[in-house]
C-alpha positions in Angstrom: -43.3 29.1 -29.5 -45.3 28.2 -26.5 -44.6 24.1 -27.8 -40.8 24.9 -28.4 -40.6 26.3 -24.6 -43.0 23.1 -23.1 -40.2 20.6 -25.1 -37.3 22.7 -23.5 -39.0 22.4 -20.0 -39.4 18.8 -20.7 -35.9 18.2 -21.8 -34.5 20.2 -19.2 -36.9 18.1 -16.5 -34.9 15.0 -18.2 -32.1 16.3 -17.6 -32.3 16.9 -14.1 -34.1 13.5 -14.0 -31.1 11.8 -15.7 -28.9 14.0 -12.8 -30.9 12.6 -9.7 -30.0 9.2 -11.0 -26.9 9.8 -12.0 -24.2 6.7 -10.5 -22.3 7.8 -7.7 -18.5 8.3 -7.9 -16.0 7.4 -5.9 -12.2 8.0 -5.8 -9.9 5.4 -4.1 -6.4 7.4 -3.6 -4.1 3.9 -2.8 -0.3 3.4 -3.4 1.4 2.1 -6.4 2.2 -1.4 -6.1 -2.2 -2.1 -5.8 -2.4 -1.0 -9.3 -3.3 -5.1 -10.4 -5.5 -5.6 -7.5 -8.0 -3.0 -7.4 -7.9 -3.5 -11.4 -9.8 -7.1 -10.4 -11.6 -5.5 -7.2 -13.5 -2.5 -8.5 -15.3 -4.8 -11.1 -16.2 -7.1 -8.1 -17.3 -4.4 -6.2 -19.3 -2.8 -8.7 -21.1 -6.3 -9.2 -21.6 -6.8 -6.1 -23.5 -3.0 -5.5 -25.4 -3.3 -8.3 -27.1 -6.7 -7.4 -27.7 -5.3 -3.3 -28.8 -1.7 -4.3 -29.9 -2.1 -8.2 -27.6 1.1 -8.6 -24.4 1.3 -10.9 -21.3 2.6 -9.2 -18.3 4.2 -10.8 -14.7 3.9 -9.0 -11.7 5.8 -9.9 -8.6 5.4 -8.4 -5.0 7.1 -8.2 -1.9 6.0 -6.8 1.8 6.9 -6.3 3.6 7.0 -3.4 2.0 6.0 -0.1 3.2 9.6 1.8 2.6 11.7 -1.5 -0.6 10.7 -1.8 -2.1 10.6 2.0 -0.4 14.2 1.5 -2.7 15.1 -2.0 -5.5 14.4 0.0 -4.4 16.3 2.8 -4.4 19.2 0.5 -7.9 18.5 -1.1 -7.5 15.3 -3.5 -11.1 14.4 -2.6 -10.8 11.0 -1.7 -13.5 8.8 -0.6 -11.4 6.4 0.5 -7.6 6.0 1.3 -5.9 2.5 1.3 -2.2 2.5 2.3 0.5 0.3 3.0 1.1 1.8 6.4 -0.9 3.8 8.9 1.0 6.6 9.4 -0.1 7.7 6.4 -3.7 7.3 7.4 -2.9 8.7 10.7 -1.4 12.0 9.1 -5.4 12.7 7.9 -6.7 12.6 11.4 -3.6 14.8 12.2 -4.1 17.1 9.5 -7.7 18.8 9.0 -9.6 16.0 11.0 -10.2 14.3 8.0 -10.8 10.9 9.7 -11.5 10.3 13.3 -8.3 9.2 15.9 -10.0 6.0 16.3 -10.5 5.3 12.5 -8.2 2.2 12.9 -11.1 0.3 15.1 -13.9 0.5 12.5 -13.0 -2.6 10.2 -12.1 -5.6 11.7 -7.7 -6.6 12.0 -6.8 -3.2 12.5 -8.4 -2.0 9.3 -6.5 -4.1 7.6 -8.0 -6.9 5.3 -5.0 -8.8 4.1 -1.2 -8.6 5.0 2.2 -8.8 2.5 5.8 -9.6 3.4 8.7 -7.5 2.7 11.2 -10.1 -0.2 14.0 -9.7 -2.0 14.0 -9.0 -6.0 17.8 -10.3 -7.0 18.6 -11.1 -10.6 18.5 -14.7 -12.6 20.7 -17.1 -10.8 21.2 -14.5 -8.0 24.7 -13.8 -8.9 25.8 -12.1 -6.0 24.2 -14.8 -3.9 22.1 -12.5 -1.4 20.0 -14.6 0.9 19.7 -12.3 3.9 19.8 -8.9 5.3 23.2 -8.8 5.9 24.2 -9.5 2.0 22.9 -6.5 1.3 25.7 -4.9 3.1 28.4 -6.8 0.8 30.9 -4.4 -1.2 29.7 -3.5 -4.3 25.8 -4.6 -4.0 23.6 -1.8 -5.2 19.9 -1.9 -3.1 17.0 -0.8 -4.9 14.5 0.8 -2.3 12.0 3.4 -2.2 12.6 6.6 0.0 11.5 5.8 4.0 9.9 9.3 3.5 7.4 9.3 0.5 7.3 5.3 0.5 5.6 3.0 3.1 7.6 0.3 1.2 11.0 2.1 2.4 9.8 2.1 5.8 8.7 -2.0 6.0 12.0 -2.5 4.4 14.1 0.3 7.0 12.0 -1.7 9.8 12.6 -5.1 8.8 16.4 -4.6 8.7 15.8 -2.9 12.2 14.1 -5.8 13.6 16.5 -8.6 12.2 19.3 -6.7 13.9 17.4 -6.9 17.7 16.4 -10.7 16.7 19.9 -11.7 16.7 20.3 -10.3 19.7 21.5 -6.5 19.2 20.9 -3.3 20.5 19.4 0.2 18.9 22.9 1.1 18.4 23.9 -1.9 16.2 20.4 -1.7 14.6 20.9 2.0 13.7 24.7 1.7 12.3 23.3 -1.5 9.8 19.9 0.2 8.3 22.5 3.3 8.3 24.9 1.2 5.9 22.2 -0.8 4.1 20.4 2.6 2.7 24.2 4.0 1.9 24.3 1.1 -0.7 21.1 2.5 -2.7 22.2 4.7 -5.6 19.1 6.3 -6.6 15.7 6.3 -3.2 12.6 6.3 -5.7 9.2 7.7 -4.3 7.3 5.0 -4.3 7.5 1.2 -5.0 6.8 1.2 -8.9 9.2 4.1 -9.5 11.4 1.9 -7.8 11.0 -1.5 -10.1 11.3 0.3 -13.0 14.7 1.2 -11.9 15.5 -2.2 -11.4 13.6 -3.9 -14.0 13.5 -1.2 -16.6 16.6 0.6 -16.3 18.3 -2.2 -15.1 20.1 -0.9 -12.0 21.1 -2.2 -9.2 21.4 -6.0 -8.0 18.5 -6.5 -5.6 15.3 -4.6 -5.3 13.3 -5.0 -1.7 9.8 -5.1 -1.9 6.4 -6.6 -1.1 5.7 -10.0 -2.3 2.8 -9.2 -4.7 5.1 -6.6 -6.6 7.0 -9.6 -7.2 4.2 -11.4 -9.0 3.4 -8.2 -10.9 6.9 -8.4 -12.3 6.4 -11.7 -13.3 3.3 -10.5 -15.4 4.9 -7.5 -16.7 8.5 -8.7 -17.5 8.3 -12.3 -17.1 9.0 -14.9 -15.0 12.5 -15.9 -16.2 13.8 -12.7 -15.4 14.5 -12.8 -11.6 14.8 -14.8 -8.3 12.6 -14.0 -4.8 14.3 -14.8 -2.0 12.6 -14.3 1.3 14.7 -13.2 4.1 14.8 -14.5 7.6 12.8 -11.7 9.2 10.2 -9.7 8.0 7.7 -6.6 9.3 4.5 -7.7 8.6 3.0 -5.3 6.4 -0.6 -4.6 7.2 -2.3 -2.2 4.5 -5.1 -0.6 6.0 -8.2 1.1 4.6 -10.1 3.8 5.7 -13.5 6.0 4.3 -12.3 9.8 4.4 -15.2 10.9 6.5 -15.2 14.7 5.6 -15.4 13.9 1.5 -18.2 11.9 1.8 -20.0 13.7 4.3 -19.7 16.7 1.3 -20.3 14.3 -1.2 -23.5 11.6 -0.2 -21.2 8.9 -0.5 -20.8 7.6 3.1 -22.8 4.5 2.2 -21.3 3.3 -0.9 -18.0 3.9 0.5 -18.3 2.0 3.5 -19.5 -1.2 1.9 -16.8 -0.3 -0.8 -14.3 -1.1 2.3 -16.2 -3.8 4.1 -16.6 -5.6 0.9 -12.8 -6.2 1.1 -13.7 -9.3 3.6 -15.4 -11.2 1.6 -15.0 -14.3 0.6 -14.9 -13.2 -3.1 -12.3 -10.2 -2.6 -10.0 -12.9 -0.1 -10.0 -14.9 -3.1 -8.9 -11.7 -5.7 -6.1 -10.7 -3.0 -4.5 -14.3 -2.9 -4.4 -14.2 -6.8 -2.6 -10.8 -6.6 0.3 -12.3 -4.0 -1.6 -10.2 -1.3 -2.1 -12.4 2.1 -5.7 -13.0 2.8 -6.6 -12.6 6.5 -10.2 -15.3 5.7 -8.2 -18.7 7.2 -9.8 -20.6 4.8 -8.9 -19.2 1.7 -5.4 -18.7 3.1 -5.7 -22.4 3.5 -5.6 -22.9 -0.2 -2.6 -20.9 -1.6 -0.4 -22.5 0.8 1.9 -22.8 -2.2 2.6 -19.1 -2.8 2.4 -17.6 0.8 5.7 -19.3 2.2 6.2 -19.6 5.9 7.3 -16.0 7.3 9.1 -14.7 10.6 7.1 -12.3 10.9 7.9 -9.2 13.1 5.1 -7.3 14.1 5.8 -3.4 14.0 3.6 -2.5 17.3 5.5 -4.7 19.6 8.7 -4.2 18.1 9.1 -0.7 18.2 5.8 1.1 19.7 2.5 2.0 18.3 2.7 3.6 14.2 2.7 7.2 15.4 5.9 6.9 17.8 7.3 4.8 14.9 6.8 8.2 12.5 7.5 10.7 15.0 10.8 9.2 15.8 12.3 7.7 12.4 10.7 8.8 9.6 10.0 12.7 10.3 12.3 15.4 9.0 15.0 15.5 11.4 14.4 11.6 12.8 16.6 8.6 13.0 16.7 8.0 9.5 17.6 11.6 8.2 20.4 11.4 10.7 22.0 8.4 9.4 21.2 8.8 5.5 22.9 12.2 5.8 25.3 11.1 9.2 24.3 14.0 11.2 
């Protein structure tokens, strides 16, 4: 008896052994159209943390909707990290619960950002209805595929882009208003997020354009082929910047500050520059940028903070309930 209870200490001393040493976790809550990138990055990563800290790591991730998913974690998704498309999203944590700090956009270098996209147009093989610019999109009869301004920080680069190519050729807010007003009355169905959206277009086969960022379009090519569609990059674009952030509150609970961090800073690298230019994604290191010349084409970019105010004016005045764009999706 007294041998069966030493083994069961022993076992159970194992156990908790086994425990101590266990590989930290972390959850990366992101946005749907990263699905192929962090599919390449967490591997990387994982490498990479092993070889510094002779520790394994484990990453899981989730993703939908950019809005639906800063608000899951809002609500108690424990998230280590959050990496959007926009940074109201991020913003809404420090809002909400003081789950980051105000300032959270200063820690990594670029505005938190570590690469950039441009907002492009999907259109079908031999782009029938020959849409080469915002105003096409406005044509009788062309159906837009977009994601909802609301739940989608893919909506809102593509609301703001039309915005901004309105006050580049010289008009006002009013113009600007009544032509994003028009552009989102041509959408049959607004989607949630950016892949709900391709699958209407690609899938379902609705619509004749979809708008989107330029490394969904090279995740279409993978999924549904190359010969199926056209990009065509229009003259003005809001230059998406998708910034990161560690949730500070979840890994203060959890021990994972560390990991998490260099999880995040590990995004400069050369190494995961190189695995966001072969996902479309627009590496901020110049010198890898250097060398995929061929698939970044030459953008007029817009940049959202000079155009129309700092990201939490840009919420607070078109995309909350009740803002510019309810009014002129419902024509209050």
């Amino acid at each position: 008896m007294k041998k069966l209870f030493t083994a069961s200490l022993l076992a159970a001393g194992l156990a908790l052994g086994n425990l101590a040493q266990a590989a930290p976790t972390l959850l990366n809550v992101s946005y749907d159209v990263m699905r192929d990138f962090y599919k390449d990055y967490n591997p990387a990563f994982q490498k990479h943390w092993e070889a510094e800290h002779n520790e394994k790591v484990n990453v899981q991730m989730s993703f939908g909707g950019s809005s639906k998913q800063a608000r899951a974690v809002i609500d108690g998704l424990p998230a280590d990290v959050i990496t959007m498309n926009m940074a109201t999203d991020i913003n809404a944590l420090a809002d909400n619960g003081k789950l980051v700090p105000d300032d959270w956009v200063t820690r990594l270098p670029n505005n938190s950002a570590p690469f950039t996209s441009a907002t492009v147009f999907i259109v079908r093989k031999g782009n029938p209805k020959a849409l080469k610019d915002w105003p096409d999109l406005l044509k009788d009869g062309v159906q837009v595929i977009v994601p909802n301004p609301k739940t989608s920080g893919n909506g809102r680069y593509t609301y703001l882009s039309a915005w901004g190519y309105v006050l580049k050729q010289g008009g006002d807010e009013s113009k600007a208003r009544d032509f994003v007003g028009k552009l989102f009355k041509q959408a049959p169905v607004l989607d949630t997020g950016g892949r709900a959206a391709t699958t209407t277009f690609m899938t379902n086969q609705i619509g004749d354009v979809l708008v989107t960022f330029e490394n969904e379009a090279e995740m279409i090519a993978r999924e549904f082929g190359r010969d199926q569609f056209e990009v065509v990059y229009p003259s003005v674009s809001a230059e998406a910047e998708p910034p990161v952030t560690v949730v500070d509150k979840v890994v203060a609970r959890k021990g994972t500050q560390a990991v998490a961090e260099e999880y995040l800073k590990y995004l400069w690298s050369p190494a995961a520059q190189e695995i966001a230019a072969n996902n479309y994604l627009r590496p901020r290191d110049a010198t890898v940028l250097a060398k995929y010349t061929d698939r970044f084409p030459k953008v007029d970019f817009l940049s959202v903070e000079k155009t129309f105010g700092d990201w939490r004016t840009v919420q607070k005045t078109h995309f909350n309930d009740g803002g510019v764009f309810d009014q002129i999706y419902t024509g209050q």
